[in-house]
C-alpha positions in Angstrom: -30.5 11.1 8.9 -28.8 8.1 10.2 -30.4 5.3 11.1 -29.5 3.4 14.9 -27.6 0.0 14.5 -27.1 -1.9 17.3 -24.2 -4.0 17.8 -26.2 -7.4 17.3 -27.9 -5.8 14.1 -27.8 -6.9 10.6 -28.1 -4.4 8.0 -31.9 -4.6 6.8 -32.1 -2.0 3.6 -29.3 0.2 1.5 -27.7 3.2 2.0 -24.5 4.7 2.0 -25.5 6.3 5.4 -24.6 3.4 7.2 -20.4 4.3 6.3 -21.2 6.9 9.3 -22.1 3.7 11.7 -20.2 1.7 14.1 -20.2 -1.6 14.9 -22.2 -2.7 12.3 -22.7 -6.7 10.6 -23.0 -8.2 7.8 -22.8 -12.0 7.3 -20.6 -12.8 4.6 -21.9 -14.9 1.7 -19.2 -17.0 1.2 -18.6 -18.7 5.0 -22.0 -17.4 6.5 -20.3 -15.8 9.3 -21.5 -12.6 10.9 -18.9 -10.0 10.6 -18.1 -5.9 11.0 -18.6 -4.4 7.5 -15.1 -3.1 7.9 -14.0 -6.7 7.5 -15.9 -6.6 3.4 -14.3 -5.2 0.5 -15.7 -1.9 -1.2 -17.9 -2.4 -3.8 -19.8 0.9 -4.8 -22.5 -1.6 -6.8 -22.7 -3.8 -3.8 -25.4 -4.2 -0.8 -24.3 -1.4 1.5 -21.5 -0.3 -0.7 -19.7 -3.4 0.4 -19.4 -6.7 -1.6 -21.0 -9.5 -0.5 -17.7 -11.7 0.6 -15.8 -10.7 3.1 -12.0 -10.1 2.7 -10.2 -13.2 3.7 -12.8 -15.3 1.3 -12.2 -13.0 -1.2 -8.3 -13.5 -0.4 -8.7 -17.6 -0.5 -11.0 -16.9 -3.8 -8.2 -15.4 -5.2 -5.4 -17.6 -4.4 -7.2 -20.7 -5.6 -7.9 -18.5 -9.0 -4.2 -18.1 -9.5 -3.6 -21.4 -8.9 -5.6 -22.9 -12.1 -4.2 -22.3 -14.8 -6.1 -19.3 -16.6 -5.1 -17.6 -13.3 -1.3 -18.4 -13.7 -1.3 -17.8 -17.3 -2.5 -13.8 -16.6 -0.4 -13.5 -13.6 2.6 -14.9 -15.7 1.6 -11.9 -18.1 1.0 -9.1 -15.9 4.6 -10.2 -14.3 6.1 -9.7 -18.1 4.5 -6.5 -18.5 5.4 -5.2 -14.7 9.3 -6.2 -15.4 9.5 -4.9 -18.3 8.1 -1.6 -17.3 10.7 -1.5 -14.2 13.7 -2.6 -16.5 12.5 0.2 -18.9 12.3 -2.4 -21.5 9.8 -2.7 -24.4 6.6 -4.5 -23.6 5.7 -8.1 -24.6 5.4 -8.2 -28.3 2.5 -10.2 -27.9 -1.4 -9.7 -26.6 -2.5 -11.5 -23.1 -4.9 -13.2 -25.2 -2.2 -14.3 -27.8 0.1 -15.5 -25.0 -2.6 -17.5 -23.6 -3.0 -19.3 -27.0 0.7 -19.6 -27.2 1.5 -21.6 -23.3 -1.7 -23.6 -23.6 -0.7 -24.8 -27.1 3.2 -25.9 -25.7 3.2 -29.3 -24.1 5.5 -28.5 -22.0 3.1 -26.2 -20.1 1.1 -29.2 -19.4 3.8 -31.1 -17.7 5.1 -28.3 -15.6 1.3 -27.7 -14.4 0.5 -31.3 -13.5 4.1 -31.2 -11.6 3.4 -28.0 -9.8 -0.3 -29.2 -8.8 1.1 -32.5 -7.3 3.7 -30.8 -5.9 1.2 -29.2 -3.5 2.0 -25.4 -5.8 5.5 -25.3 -4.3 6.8 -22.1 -5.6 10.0 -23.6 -6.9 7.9 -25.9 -9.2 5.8 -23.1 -10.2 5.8 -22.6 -14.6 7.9 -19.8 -15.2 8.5 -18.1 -18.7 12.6 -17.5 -19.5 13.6 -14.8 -21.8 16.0 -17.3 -23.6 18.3 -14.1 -24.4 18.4 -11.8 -21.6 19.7 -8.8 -23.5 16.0 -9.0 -25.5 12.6 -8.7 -24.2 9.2 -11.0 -24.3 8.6 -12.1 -28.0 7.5 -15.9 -28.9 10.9 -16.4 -30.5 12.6 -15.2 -27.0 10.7 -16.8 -24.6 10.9 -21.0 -23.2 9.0 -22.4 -20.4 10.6 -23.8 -17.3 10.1 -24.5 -13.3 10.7 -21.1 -11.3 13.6 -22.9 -9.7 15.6 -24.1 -12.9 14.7 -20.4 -14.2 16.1 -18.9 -10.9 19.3 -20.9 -11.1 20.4 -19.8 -14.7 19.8 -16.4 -13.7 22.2 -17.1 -10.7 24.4 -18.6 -13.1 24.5 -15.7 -15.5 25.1 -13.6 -12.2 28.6 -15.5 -11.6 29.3 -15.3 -15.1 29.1 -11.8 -15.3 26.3 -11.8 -17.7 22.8 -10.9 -15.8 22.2 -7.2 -16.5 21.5 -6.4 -19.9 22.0 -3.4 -22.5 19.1 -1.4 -20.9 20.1 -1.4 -18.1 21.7 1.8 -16.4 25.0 1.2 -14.0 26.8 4.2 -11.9 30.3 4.1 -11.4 32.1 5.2 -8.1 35.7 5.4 -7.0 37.3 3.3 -4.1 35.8 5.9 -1.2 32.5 5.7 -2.9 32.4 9.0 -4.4 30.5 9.3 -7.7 32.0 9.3 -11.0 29.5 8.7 -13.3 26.2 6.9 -14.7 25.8 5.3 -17.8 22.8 4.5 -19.7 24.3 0.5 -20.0 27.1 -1.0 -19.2 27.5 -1.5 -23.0 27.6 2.4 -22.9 29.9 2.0 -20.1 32.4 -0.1 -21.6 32.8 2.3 -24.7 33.5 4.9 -22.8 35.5 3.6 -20.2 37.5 0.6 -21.8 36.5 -1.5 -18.6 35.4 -4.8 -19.6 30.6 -4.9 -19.8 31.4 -8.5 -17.9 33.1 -7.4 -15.3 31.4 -4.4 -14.6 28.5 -6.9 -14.5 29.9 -9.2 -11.6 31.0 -6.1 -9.9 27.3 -4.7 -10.1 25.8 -8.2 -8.7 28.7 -8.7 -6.1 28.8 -6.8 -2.8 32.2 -4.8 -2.9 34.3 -6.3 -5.7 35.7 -3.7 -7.8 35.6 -3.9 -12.3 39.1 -1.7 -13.5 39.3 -0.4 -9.8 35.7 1.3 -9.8 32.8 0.2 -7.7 30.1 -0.3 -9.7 26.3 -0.5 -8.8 22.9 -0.5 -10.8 20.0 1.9 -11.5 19.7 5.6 -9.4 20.3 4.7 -5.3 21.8 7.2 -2.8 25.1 7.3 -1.9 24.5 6.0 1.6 22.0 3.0 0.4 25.1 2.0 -1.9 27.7 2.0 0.8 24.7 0.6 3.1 25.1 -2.4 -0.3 28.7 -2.3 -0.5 30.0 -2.3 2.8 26.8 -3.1 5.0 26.9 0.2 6.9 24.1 1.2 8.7 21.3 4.0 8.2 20.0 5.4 11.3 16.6 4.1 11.4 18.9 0.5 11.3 20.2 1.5 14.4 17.5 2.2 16.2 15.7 -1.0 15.3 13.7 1.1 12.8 12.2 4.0 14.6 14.6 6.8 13.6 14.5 10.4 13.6 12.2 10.6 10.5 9.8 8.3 12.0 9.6 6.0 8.6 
């Protein structure tokens, strides 16, 4: 049933019998060089059931794809969509294909673009989309255009000022030897059941072990040892043992 391949070989017809082979070649289409068909991407339509670049092409392919500007204009979307999903926030209001009408129409997308190319894509001159009000989600009237760097500082800003996590976002509440109290949906929710100020639990959430009406606070649903791990920078024992602990992970 299976055809012999030598090591030297090139594949000469199709057949999904050649997945049972070793050592066999294909050269890539892309840089021309001979290569294991390990080193190719699946592609059931493809010669061989492989595609006809190899991986690292495909990989440099890729990256010079997201680098014009139909390429950073979907990643840009598929990052709103992604966050919002995490943050358990409402998708963008708009389409992809109504988003890319929107940056490509706003001069200052222009500007940013030509300054990120010349740049040489530095990541902190990189277009970035702001949600101008944090506590909202995507929507045209929510949204600005900036550098990733002047986006990251405001959020680092809004961090020290105690205003980064918004309404949606759920927050757990321990006392001072880390034992839980309670989780809230939002620290709007708990601020009306607590009386303990939304901005300082806020600052206590994005500070390592400062306390918000004598409570540690923290965000979202982690275990009690990865928030003391947070907190006071304890140690799990995987940590310990340079990362080969009794579990193995």
């Amino acid at each position: 049933m299976f055809k012999k391949v030598t090591e030297d070989a090139i594949l000469p017809t199709r057949g999904s019998e050649y997945s049972a082979c070793v050592d066999v070649f294909k050269i890539c289409s892309k840089c021309n060089k001979k290569k294991s068909i390990d080193n190719f991407p699946k592609q059931k339509k493809g010669k061989y059931g492989v595609a006809s670049a190899c991986l690292i092409c495909k990989r440099k392919d890729f990256l010079l794809w997201k680098r014009t500007k139909n390429g950073l204009i979907s990643t840009i979307y598929n990052h709103q969509k992604s966050h919002s999903k995490d943050k358990n926030r409402p998708v963008p209001s708009y389409t992809k294909e109504e988003f890319k009408k929107w940056i490509l129409s706003n001069p200052m997308f222009d500007i940013l673009y030509s300054k990120w190319v010349k740049s040489g894509f530095k990541m902190s001159e990189i277009p970035s989309v702001d949600r101008i009000d944090d506590s909202k989600g995507y929507s045209f009237d929510n949204i600005q255009l900036m550098t990733f760097k002047d986006n990251n500082k405001k959020a680092h800003k809004m961090m020290r000022d105690g205003t980064l996590i918004n309404s949606h976002t759920p927050v757990i509440q321990y006392d001072k030897d880390m034992n839980f109290i309670a989780e809230f949906s939002s620290q709007k929710e708990a601020e009306e059941k607590t009386g303990i100020n939304r901005k300082n639990i806020s600052k206590a959430c994005n500070c390592n072990g400062r306390k918000a009406g004598g409570f540690y606070w923290k965000i979202g649903q982690l275990t009690l040892l990865e928030h003391k791990s947070y907190l006071f920078g304890i140690e799990s024992e995987d940590e310990r043992d340079g990362g080969f602990g009794s579990t193995g992970k």
